[in-house]
C-alpha positions in Angstrom: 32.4 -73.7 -5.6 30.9 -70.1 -5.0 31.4 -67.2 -7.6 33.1 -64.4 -6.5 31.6 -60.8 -6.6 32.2 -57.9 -8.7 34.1 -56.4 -5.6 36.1 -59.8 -4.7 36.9 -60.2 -8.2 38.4 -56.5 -8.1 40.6 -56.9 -5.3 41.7 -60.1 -6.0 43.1 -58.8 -9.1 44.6 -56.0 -7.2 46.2 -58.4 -5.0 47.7 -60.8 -7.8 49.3 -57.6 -9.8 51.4 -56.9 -6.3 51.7 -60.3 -5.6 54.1 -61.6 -8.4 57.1 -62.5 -5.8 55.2 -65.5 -4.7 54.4 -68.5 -6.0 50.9 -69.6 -5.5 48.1 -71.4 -7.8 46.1 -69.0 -10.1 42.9 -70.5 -8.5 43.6 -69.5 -5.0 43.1 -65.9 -5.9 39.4 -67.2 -6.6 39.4 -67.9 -3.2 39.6 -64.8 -1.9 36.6 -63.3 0.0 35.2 -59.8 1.6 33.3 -59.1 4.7 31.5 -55.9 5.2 31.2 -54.6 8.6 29.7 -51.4 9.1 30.3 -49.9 13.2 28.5 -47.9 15.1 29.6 -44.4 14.0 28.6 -45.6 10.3 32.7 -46.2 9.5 32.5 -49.3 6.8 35.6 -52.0 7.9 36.3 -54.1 4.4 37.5 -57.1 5.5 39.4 -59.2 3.0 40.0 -63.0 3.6 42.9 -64.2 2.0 44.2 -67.6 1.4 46.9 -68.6 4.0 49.9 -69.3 1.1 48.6 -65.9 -0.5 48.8 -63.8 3.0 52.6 -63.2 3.2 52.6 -61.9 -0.4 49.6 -59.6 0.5 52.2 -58.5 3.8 54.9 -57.9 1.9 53.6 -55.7 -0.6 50.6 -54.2 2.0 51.8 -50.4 1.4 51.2 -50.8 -2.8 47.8 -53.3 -2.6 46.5 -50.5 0.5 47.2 -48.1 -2.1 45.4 -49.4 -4.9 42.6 -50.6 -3.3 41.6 -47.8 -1.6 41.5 -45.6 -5.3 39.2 -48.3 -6.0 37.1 -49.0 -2.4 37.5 -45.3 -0.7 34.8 -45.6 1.3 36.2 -48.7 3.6 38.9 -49.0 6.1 41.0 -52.2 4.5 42.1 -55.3 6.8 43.7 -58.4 5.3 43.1 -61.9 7.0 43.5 -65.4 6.8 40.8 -67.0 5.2 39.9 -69.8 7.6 36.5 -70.8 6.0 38.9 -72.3 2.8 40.7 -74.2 5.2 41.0 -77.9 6.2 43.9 -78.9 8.9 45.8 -81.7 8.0 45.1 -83.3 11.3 41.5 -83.3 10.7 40.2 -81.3 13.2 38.4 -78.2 12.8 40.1 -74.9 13.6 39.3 -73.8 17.0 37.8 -70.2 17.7 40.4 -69.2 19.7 43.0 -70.2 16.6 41.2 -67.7 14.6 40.9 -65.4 17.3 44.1 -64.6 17.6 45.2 -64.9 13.9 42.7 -62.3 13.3 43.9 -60.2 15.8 47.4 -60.1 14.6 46.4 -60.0 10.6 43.8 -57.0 11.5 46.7 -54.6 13.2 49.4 -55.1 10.3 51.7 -53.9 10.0 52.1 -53.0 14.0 53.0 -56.1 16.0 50.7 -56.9 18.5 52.2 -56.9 21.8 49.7 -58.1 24.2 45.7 -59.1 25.1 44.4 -57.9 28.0 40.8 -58.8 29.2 39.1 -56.3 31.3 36.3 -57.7 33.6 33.6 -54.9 34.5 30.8 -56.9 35.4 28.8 -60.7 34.6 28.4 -59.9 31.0 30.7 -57.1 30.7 34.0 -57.9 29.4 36.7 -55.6 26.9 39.3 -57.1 25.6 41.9 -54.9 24.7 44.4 -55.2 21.8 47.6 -54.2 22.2 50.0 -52.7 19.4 53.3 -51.8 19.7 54.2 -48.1 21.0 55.8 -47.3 17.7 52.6 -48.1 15.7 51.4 -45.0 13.2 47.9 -45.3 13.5 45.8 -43.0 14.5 43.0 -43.1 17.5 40.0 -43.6 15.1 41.9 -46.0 12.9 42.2 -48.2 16.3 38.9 -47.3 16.9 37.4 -48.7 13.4 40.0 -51.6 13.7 38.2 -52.5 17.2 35.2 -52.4 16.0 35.6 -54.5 12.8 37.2 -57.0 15.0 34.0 -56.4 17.1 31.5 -57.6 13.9 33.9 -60.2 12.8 34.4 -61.8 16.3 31.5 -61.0 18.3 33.6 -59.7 21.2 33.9 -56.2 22.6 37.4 -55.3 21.1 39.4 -52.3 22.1 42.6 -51.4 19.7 45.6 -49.4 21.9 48.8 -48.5 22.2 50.7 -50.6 24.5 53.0 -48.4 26.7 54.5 -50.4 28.9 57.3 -52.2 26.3 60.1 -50.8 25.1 59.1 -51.7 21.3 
């Protein structure tokens, strides 16, 4: 089993102090794991994997843990998502890309529903994919903008995070 880091340990304990609604194992806090992506424009993207029976909790209190992490981790934009690597299906069989995909999608936008995927097709090699949130969603244009390209690093995909404007949500 690896250690965690200084870092992983922190918000892990940020995350089991706003967490106390839930019940879930002590040791899968240990289990919780960041991935640093740093985009173009030098914007770091924090990206913390969280067990999958720890994620609702982490949902349900986002506003307080967003809080207190970033007095801790200012520097970083914060996105919570399932921790796949931890996993193992009951079936057996490995979780598919596209599984993670679009969990990843939907856990990087919270708390904004995302209302669609849209792939744009510009040439051979050339392809966006844009993420749609719902119309009523706060964020602002660089926030979808860091979100895209975190998504980007994590995925490998050319992501582009947008407002969806034709729903009524």
């Amino acid at each position: 089993m690896s250690t965690q880091t200084e870092a992983e340990v922190n918000i892990s304990e940020i995350i089991r102090k706003h967490v106390k609604d839930i019940s879930v194992p002590s040791e899968m806090f240990s289990k919780i794991a960041i991935q640093i992506v740093i985009c173009d424009n030098g914007e770091k993207v924090m990206a913390v994997k969280v067990p999958r029976s720890i994620l609702p909790g982490v949902q349900m209190n986002y506003s307080n843990i967003i809080k207190a992490a970033k007095q801790q981790f200012h520097d970083y934009y914060i996105i919570f998502i399932r921790n796949f690597e931890i996993e193992a299906r009951e079936d057996g069989n490995a979780v598919t890309k596209s599984m993670v995909e679009k969990t990843w999608l939907a856990n990087a936008c919270f708390p904004f529903l995302l209302t669609g995927i849209r792939t744009d097709v510009r040439g051979i090699n050339d392809v966006v994919i844009n993420v749609l949130l719902e119309r009523r969603t706060s964020f602002s244009r660089t926030e979808m903008d860091v979100i895209g390209a975190g998504l980007n690093g994590l995925l490998g995909k050319n992501y582009v995070v947008d407002v969806n404007h034709h729903t009524k949500n």
